[in-house]
C-alpha positions, 0 to 999 in steps of 0.5 A, a space after each residue: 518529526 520523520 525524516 524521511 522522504 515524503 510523498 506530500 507536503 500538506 498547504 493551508 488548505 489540506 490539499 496535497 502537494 506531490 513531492 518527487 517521490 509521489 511520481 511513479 513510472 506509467 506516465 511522466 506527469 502521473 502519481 503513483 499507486 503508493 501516494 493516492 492511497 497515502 493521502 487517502 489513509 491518513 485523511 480517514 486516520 486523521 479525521 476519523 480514527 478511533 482510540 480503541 478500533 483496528 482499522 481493519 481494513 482499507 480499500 480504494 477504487 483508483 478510478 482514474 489516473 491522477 496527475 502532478 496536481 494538488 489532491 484534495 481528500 473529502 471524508 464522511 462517516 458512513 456508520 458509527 457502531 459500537 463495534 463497526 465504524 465506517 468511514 469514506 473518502 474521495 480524492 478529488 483533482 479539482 472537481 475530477 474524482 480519480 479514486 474512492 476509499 472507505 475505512 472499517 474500523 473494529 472495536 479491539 476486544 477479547 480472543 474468543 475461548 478455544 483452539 483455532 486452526 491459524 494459517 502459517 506464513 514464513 518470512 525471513 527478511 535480510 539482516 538489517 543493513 539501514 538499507 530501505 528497499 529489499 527484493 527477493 525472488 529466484 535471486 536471493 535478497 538483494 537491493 537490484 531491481 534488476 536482480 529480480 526480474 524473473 518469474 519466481 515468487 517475489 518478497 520486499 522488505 522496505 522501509 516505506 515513505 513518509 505520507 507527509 513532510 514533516 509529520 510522524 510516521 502512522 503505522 496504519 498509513 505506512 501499511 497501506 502505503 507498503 500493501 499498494 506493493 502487493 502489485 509489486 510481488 504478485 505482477 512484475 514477471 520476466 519483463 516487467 510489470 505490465 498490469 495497472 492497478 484498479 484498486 487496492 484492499 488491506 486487512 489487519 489484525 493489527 497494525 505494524 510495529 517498527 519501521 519495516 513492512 514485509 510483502 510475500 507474494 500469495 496468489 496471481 491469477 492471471 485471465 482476460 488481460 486481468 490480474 487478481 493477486 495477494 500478499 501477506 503483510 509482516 512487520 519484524 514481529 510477523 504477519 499483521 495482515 493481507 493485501 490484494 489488488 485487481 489490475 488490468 493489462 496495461 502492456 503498451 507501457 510496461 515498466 522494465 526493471 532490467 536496468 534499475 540497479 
């Protein structure tokens, strides 16, 4: 069993019970983007993975936000292929829908013959101290948020949370759950992050090994009051995959991160 901070406990109904950790900072009775999409993977992991697939990727629509309640995550299969399984979610507040998810699993198979141009991502994480939570960005790795309020190209290096209390960690979710963080290296700037989250897209080409994930800002496109940006994702082996979120401008309660040490 994980001892780890969970984001949920799970009661005999399936409903989802927000602990301390699945609160975030745009409201004081609001969920953050890491737990919805938390429950929403390990509900389609659980009730639709498949021996020999990748879940190759994830997305979720994060219609509205959701609140200190119970979320309840109703699934469905959408295709059952051979190589492709599609699998689909709702996560609900009593009858209120607040975000929609959909899993594509591939069936693994062999490398195609010959040689393949392959993009290159360097990532050098910080030693490992036991420390959970790593930046990097003009300043040099350091666990101060405050550290790394400017605008360079930010990196993290985290040990993420436990979807549920009491359960062994899944690598798919822990993926999921650290790729909501592309948000994280591609919008917080020199006074914070002023950018809400519309959605959230996860590619793997397999999933993490051990129990750090790395996030190196790619893109940041910025237009509109929107924001479009990407990170690839790492374990301790290398890049596993891609994260990208959509966001909107949300600047009359921008996060400052200038006094979190």
């Amino acid at each position: 069993m994980s001892d780890m901070p969970a984001l949920f406990k799970v009661d005999d109904d399936g409903r989802y019970l927000p602990e301390k950790w699945a609160y975030g900072r745009w409201g004081a009775d609001m969920l953050n983007g890491p737990a919805i999409c938390a429950a929403a993977a390990r509900s389609l992991e659980r009730e639709h993975g498949l021996e020999g697939f990748v879940p190759a990727r994830f997305t979720i629509d994060l219609f509205k936000a959701a609140k200190g309640q119970p979320l309840e995550v109703r699934t469905e299969v959408v295709r059952a292929g051979r190589r492709v399984h599609v699998a689909a979610a709702k996560v609900l507040q009593g009858e209120v829908e607040v975000a929609e998810a959909r899993l594509v699993q591939l069936r693994a198979a062999d490398t195609p013959p010959g040689d393949e141009w392959h993009s290159e991502h360097p990532f050098d994480p910080p030693p490992d101290s036991g420390l959970d939570w790593w930046h990097e960005s003009d300043h040099e790795w350091s666990t101060s948020m405050a550290d790394h309020q400017n605008s360079g190209r930010k990196s993290l290096w985290i040990v993420p949370l436990t979807a549920v209390e009491g359960e062994e960690r899944s690598p798919f979710v822990q993926a999921v759950t650290a790729a909501e963080s592309t948000s994280l290296v591609t919008n917080w700037g020199s006074q914070g992050i002023g950018y809400i989250n519309a959605d959230l897209t996860v590619a793997l080409d397999r999933v993490p090994v051990g129990d750090r994930i790395g996030l190196r800002a790619e893109t940041h496109l910025t237009a509109n009051g929107l924001s479009v940006g990407t990170a690839t994702l790492f374990d301790s082996v290398g890049p596993i995959g891609t994260g990208m979120v959509t966001a909107v401008s949300n600047a009359a309660a921008q996060i400052d991160f200038s006094g979190d040490k």
